[in-house]
DOMIMAR-896039 format. One line per field, with one value per residue: x, y, z of N, C-alpha, C in turn. Coordinates in steps of 0.001 Angstrom, whole numbers. Each point is the difference from the previous one (the first is absolute). Layout:
N
n.xx (X  ...) .
n.yy (Y  ...) .
n.zz (Z  ...) .
ca.xx (X  ...) .
ca.yy (Y  ...) .
ca.zz (Z  ...) .
c.xx (X  ...) .
c.yy (Y  ...) .
c.zz (Z  ...) .
END
This chain:
180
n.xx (15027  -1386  10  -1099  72  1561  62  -1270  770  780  -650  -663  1481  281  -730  -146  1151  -193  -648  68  -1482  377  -1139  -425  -1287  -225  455  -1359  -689  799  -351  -931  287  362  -100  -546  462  300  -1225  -888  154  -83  -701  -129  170  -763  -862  10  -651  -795  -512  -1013  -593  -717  -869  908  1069  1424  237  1330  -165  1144  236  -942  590  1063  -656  -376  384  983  121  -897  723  558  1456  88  1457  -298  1249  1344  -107  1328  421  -480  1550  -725  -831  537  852  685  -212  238  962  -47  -588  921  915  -172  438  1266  42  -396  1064  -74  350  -1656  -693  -1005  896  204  -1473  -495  1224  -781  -777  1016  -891  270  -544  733  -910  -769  1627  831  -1380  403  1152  -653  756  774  735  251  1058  -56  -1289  809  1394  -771  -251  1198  -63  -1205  144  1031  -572  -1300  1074  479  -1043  -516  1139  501  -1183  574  1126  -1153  -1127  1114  417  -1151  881  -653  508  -984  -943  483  111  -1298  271  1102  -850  -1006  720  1020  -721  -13  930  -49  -1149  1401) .
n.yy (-12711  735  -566  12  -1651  96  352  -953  -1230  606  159  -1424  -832  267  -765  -1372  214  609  -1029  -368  78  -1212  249  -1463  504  530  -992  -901  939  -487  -1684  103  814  -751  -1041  778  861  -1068  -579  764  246  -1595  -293  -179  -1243  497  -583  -1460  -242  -1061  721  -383  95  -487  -599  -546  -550  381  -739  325  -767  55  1270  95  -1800  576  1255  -1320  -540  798  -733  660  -545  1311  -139  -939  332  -1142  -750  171  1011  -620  801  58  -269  -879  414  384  998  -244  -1501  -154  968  -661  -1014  560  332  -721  -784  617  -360  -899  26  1624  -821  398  -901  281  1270  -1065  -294  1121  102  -1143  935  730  834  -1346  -225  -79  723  784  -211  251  903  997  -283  322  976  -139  462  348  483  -1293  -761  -325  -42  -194  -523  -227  -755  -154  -10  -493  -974  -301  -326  -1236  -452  251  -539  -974  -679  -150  166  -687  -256  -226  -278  -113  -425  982  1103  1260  -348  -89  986  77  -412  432  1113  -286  -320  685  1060  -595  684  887  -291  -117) .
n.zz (312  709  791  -386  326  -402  -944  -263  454  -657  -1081  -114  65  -738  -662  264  -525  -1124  478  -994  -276  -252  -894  -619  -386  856  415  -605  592  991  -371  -487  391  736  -510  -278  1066  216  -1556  350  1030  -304  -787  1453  153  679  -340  47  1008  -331  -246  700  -682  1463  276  821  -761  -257  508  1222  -1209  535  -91  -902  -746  417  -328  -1135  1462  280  -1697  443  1618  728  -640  1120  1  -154  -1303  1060  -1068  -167  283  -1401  248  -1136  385  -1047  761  -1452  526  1271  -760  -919  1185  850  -1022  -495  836  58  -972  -141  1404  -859  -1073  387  115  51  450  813  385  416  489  640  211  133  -557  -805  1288  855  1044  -860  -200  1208  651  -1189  267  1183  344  350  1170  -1243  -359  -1257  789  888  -343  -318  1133  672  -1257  -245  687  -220  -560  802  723  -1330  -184  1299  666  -1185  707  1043  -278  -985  1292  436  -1294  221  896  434  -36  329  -1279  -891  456  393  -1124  -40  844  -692  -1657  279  39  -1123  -521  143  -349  -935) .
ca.xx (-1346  -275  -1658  -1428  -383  688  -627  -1241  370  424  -911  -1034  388  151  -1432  -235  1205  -1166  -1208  -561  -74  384  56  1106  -174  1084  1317  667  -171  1124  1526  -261  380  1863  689  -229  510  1096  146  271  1055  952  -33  198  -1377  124  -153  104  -1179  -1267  -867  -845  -1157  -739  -1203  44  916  1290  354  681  -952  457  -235  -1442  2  326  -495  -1310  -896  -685  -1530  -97  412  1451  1001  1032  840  -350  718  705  1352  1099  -770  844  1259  338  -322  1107  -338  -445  -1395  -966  -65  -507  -968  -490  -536  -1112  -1088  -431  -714  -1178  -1125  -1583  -532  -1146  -534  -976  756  1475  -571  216  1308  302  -1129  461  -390  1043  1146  512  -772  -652  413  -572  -1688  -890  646  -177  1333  726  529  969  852  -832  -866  415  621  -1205  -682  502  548  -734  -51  1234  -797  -1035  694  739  -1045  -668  1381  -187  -1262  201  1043  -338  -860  1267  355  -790  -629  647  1271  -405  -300  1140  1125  -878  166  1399  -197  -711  480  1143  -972  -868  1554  656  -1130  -236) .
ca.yy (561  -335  -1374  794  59  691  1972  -30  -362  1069  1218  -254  611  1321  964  -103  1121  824  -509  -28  -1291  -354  -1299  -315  830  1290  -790  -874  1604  1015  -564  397  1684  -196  -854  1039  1119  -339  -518  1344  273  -654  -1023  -1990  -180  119  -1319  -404  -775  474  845  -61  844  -206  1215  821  399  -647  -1468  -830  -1136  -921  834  107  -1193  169  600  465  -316  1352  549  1788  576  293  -802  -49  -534  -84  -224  1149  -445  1142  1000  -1154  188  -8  1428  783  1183  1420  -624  298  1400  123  -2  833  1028  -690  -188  1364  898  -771  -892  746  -176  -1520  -1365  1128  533  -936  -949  1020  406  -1127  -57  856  -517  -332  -397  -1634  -1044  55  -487  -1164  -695  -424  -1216  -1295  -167  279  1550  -440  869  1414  171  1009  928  498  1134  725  881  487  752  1384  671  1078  1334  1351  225  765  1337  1052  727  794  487  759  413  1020  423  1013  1106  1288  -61  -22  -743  -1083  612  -688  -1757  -674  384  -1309  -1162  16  -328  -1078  -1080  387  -821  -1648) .
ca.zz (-89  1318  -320  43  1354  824  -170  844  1361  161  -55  1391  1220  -118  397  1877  617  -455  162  -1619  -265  -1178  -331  -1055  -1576  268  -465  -1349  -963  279  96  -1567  204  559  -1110  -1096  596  -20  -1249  -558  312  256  -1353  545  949  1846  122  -1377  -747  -1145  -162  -419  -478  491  -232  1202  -555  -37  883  168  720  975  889  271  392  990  547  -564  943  688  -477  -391  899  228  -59  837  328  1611  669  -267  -933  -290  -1420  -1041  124  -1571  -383  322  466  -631  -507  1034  13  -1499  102  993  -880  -853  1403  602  -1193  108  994  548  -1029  148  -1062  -507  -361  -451  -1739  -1115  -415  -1154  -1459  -1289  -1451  -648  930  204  275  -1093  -1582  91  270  -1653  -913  1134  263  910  146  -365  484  -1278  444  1285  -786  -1170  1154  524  -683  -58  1163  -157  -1180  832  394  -1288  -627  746  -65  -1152  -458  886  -554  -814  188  741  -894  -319  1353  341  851  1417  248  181  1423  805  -67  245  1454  637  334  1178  1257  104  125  1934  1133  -81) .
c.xx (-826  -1407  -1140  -270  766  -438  -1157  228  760  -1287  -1033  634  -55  -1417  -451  995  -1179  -1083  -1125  -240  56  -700  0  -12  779  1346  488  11  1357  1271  -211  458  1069  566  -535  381  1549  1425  434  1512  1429  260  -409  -1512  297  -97  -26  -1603  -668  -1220  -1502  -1206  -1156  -1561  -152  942  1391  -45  883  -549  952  -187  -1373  -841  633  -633  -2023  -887  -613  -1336  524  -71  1461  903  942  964  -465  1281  1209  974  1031  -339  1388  874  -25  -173  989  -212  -652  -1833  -559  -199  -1347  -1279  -494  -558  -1499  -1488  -633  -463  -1453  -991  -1276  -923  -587  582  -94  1074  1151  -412  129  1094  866  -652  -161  -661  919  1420  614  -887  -1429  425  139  -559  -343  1168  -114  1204  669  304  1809  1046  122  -976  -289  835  -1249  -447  595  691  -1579  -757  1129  -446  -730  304  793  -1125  -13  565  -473  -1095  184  839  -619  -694  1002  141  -1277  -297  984  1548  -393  -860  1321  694  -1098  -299  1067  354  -857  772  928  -617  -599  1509  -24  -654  -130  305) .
c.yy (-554  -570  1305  -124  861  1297  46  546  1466  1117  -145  709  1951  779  -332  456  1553  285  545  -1330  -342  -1738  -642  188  1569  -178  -152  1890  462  -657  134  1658  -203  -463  1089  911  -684  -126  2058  385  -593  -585  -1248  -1  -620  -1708  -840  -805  748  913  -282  1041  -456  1522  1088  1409  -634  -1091  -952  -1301  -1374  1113  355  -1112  -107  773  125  -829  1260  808  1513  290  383  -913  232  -895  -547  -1121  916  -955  776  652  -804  315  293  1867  1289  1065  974  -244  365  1614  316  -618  661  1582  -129  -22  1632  751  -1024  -117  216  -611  -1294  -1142  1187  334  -526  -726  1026  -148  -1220  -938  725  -152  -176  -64  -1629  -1222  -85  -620  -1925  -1066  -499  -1095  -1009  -978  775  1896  -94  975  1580  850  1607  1095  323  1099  1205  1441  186  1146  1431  786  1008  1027  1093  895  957  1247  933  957  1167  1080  1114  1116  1575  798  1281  1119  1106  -200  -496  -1607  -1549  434  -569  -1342  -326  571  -1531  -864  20  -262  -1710  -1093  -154  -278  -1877  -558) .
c.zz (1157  -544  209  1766  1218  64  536  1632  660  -101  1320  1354  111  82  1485  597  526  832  -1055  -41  -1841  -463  -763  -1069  -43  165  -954  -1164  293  -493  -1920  162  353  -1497  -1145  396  2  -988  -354  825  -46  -1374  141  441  1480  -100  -381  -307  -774  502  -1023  -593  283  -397  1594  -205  165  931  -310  1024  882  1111  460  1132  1656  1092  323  978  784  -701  -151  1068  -85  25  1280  213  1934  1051  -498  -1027  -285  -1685  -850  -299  -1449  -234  597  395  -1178  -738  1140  226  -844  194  1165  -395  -579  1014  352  -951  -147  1007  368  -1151  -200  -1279  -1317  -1213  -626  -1344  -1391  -327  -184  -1451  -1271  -1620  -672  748  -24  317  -564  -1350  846  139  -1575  -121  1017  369  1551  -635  -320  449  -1273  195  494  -1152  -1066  839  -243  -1816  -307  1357  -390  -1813  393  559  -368  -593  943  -68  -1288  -445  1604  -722  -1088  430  1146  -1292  -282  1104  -154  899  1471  677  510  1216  656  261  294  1443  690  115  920  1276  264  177  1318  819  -123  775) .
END
């Protein structure tokens, strides 16, 4: 399993790869979205430290601690390091994927989507505790709840349309496949 700081060290490089700037609260928003994006796809967790429920939001705090002289200026790698041998090709795919689906996505935005009502880091701001790995799986089967939900009330609402009407919606949606 790869330390929090290695994946940091990797993502920083990758956004000044970028030239995106990244700093360390937008960090500490993405390496909490990696290890929960991770936990969903994989079962494991990307990292192994602890995860805090700070009021900023998630914080991996040896990683925060490392980084938290720059203040709320941009994070730079300013001496060259070899990118971390520990992180394997199909982890550096998986966060290169990830990056490119995020990188347009402020503080702002990243706090929302790690602030979930009755999310991970809301259950564990009330027990004043760390971001556990249940935590996260609570998320994540409550999240796939919402969406069963949605679907179905979608589904119902197909069920009442005309023929023509439904040939028009299922014309969008293709249309809308094919433009992904």
């Amino acid at each position: 399993m790869n330390k929090a700081i290695e994946i940091a060290e990797y993502v920083i490089k990758k956004y000044n790869k970028m030239k995106i700037e990244i700093t360390n609260l937008r960090l500490q928003l993405l390496l909490f979205l990696l290890q929960k994006e991770f936990i969903k796809k994989n079962g494991k967790e990307l990292f192994s430290d602890e995860i805090s429920a700070w009021s900023y939001g998630p914080i991996v705090e040896n990683v925060y601690y490392d980084f938290c002289g720059f203040g709320s200026l941009p994070l730079w790698i300013f001496k060259e390091f070899e990118e971390p041998e520990k992180i394997n090709k199909e982890i550096k795919i998986f966060i290169d994927d990830f990056i490119g689906e995020f990188k347009n996505y402020d503080y702002y935005k990243l706090y929302e989507l790690s602030k979930l009502p009755n999310g991970a880091w809301e259950n564990a701001r009330k027990r004043k505790s760390y971001i556990e790995e249940y935590d996260i799986l609570n998320e994540i089967e409550n999240s796939k709840s919402r969406s069963v939900r949605i679907m179905e009330s979608i589904l119902k609402e197909i069920k009442n349309l005309s023929f023509e009407e439904r040939k028009q919606l299922s014309d969008k949606l293709n249309e809308y496949v094919e433009n992904l």
